[in-house]
C-alpha positions in Angstrom: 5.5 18.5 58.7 3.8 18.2 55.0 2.0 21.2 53.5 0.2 20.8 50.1 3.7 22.1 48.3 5.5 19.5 49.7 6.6 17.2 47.0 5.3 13.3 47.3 7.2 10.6 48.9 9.3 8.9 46.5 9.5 5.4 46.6 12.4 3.0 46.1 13.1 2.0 42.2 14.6 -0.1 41.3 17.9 1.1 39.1 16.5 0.5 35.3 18.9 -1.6 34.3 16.9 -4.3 36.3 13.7 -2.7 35.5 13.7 -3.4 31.9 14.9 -7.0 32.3 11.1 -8.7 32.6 10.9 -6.9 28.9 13.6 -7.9 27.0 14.1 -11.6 28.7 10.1 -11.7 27.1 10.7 -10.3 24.0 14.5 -12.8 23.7 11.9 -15.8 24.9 9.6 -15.0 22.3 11.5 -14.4 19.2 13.3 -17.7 20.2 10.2 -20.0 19.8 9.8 -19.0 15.9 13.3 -17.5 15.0 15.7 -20.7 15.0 12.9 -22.7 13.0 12.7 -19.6 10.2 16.8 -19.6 10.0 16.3 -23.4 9.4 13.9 -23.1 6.4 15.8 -19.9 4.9 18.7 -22.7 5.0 17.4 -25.2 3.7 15.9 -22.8 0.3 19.2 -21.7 -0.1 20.7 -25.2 -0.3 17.9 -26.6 -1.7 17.9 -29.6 0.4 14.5 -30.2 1.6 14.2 -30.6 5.7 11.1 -32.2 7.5 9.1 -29.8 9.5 9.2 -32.7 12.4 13.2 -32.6 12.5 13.0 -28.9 11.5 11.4 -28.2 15.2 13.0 -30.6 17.0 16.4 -28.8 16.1 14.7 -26.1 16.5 13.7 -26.7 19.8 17.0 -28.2 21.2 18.3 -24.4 20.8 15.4 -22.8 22.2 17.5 -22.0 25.8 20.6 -21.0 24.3 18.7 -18.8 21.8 16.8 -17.0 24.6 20.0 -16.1 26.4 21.6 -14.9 23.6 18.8 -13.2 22.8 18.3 -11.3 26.0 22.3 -10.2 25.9 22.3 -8.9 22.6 19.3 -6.1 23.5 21.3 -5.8 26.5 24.1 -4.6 24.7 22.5 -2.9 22.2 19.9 -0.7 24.1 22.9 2.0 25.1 23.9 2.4 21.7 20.1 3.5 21.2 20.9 5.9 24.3 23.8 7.3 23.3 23.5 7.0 20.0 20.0 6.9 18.0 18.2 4.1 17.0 19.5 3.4 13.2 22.9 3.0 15.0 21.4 0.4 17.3 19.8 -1.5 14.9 23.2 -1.6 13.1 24.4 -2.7 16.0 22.2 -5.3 16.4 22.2 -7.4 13.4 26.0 -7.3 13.7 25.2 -8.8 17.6 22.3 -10.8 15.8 25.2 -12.6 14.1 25.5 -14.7 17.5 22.3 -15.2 17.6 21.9 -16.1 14.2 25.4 -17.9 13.8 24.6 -20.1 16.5 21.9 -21.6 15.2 23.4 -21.4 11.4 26.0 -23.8 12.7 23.7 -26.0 14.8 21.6 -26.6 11.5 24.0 -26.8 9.5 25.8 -29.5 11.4 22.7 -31.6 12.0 21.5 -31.7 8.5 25.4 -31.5 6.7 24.0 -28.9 4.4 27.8 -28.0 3.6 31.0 -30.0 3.4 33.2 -29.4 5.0 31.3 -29.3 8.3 31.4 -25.6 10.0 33.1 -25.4 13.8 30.8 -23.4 16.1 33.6 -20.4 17.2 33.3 -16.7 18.3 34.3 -16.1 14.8 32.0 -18.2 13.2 29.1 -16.7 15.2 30.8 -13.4 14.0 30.9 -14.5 10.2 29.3 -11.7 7.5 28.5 -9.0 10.4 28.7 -6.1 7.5 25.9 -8.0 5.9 24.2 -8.4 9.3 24.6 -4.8 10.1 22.9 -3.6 6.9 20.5 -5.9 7.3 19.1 -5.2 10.4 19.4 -1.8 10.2 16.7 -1.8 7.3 14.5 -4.5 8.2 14.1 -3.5 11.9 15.4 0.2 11.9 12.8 1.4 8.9 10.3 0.2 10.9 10.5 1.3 14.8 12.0 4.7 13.0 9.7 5.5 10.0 6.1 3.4 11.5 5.2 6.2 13.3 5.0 8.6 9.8 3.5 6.4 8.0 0.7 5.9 10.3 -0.2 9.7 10.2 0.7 9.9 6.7 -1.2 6.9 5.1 -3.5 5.5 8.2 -4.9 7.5 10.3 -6.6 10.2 7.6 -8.5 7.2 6.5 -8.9 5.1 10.3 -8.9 8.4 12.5 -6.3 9.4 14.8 -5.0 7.1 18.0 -7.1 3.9 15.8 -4.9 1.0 17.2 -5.6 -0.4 13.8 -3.7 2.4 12.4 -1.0 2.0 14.5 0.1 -1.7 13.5 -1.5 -1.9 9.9 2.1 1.1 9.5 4.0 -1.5 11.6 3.2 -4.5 9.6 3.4 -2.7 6.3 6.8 -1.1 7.1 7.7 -4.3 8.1 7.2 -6.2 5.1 9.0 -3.5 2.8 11.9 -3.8 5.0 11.9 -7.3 5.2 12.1 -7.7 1.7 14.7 -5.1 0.7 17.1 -6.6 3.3 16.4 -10.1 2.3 19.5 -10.5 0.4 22.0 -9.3 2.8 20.7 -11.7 4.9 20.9 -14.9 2.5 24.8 -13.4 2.3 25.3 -13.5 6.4 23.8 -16.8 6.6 25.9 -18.2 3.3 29.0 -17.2 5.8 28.0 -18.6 8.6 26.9 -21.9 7.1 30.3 -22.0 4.8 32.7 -20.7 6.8 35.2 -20.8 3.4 33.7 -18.4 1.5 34.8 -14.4 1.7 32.7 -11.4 1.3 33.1 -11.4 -2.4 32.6 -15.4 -2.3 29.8 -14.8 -1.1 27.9 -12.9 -3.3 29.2 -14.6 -6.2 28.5 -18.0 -4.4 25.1 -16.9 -4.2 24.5 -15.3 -7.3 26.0 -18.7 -8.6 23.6 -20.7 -6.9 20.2 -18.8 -7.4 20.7 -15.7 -9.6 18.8 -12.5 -9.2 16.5 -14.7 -6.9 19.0 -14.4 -3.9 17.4 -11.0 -3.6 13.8 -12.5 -2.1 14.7 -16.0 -1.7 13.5 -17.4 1.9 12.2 -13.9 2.4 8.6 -16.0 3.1 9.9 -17.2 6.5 11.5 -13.3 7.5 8.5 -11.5 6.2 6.8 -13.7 9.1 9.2 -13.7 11.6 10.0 -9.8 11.2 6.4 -9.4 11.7 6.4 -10.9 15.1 9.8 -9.4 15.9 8.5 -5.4 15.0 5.0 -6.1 16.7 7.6 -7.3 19.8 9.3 -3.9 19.3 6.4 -2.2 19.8 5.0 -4.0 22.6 8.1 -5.2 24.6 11.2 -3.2 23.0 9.6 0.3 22.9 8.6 0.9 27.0 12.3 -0.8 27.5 14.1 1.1 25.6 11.6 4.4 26.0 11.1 3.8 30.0 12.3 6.7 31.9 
């Protein structure tokens, strides 16, 4: 018999694993439909071969299934180093998983448009190519953000907007974003270089680079990330946050 102290009835759950699936198959799906196209303009700066927009999405869009999938995995994996860990660590280890991601596409646009010579073989060590950079990387332009957006809301935003102002809240996530973007802009022309030339070493790489485009490889392409890291923190917020914060 129930009295007033008894607790609820619990319901069946579902283990939360499965539960935080519908998030980051959502948040893979939607990063896929602008990421592959911004790889394939940050490409095509770097090698200075100019690429239709048409072809551009078409390539863009032959990828979009693959990209999702690989997408999804690569939260998968990362979101117990954010358990066990913290999240600078899984950030860390997500640009170095991002290097599938990215490498997959790399090699699928580099191979369509022959923006290199010799032509690069797509290979779980390809994909792999320039991870250091990758980790770096991603720990800055996504890490600063999802760690630091929070301070600099009630440091710069909200003593002007008011407290819990929703405007407050993403005006810190957009800003972060697009300092962190930018500072981690040339590690990422490096990972890419990599992938896209599978000849060139670390040390190649940057001098490659610095070759190529001087103290411009610092910002160059950073246009396209500053817009896709936008979408990609205000999906951290929305999609990543309740997965990875869900009880």
């Amino acid at each position: 018999m129930n009295t007033d102290r008894d607790p609820p009835p619990t319901t069946h759950q579902a283990p939360k694993h499965l539960r935080v699936q519908p998030y980051l198959f959502a948040y893979g799906a939607a990063i896929s439909l602008v990421s592959p196209a911004a790889s394939c303009y940050q490409l095509s700066k770097l090698y200075t071969k100019p690429i239709p927009p048409t072809a551009l999405l078409r390539a863009s869009l032959v990828i979009f299934p693959h990209q999702t999938l690989l997408k999804a995995a690569q939260m998968n994996l990362s979101t117990p180093v954010k358990t066990y860990w913290n999240p600078w660590a899984a950030f860390a280890a997500v640009g170095v998983l991002q290097g599938v991601v990215y490498g997959q596409a790399n090699v699928h646009f580099t191979r369509t448009f022959k923006l290199v010579d010799p032509i690069p073989t797509l290979t779980v060590a390809a994909v792999f190519r320039g991870s250091i950079f990758a980790g770096f990387r991603d720990m800055i332009s996504q890490g600063a953000p999802f760690v630091l957006s929070a301070s600099v809301r009630s440091t710069v935003f909200e003593p002007t907007l008011g407290q819990d102002s929703e405007v407050a809240k993403w005006a810190s996530v957009i800003s972060t974003s697009v300092v962190a973007t930018v500072a981690s802009q040339g590690m990422h022309n490096a990972q890419i270089t990599m992938q896209a030339d599978q000849t060139l070493s670390y040390k190649e790489t940057v001098k490659s680079l610095w070759k190529k485009n001087g103290v411009s490889l610092f910002w160059k392409g950073a246009e396209a990330r500053i817009g896709l890291l936008l979408v990609v923190n205000l999906l951290n917020e929305a999609l990543l946050k309740p997965a990875w914060e869900s009880d």
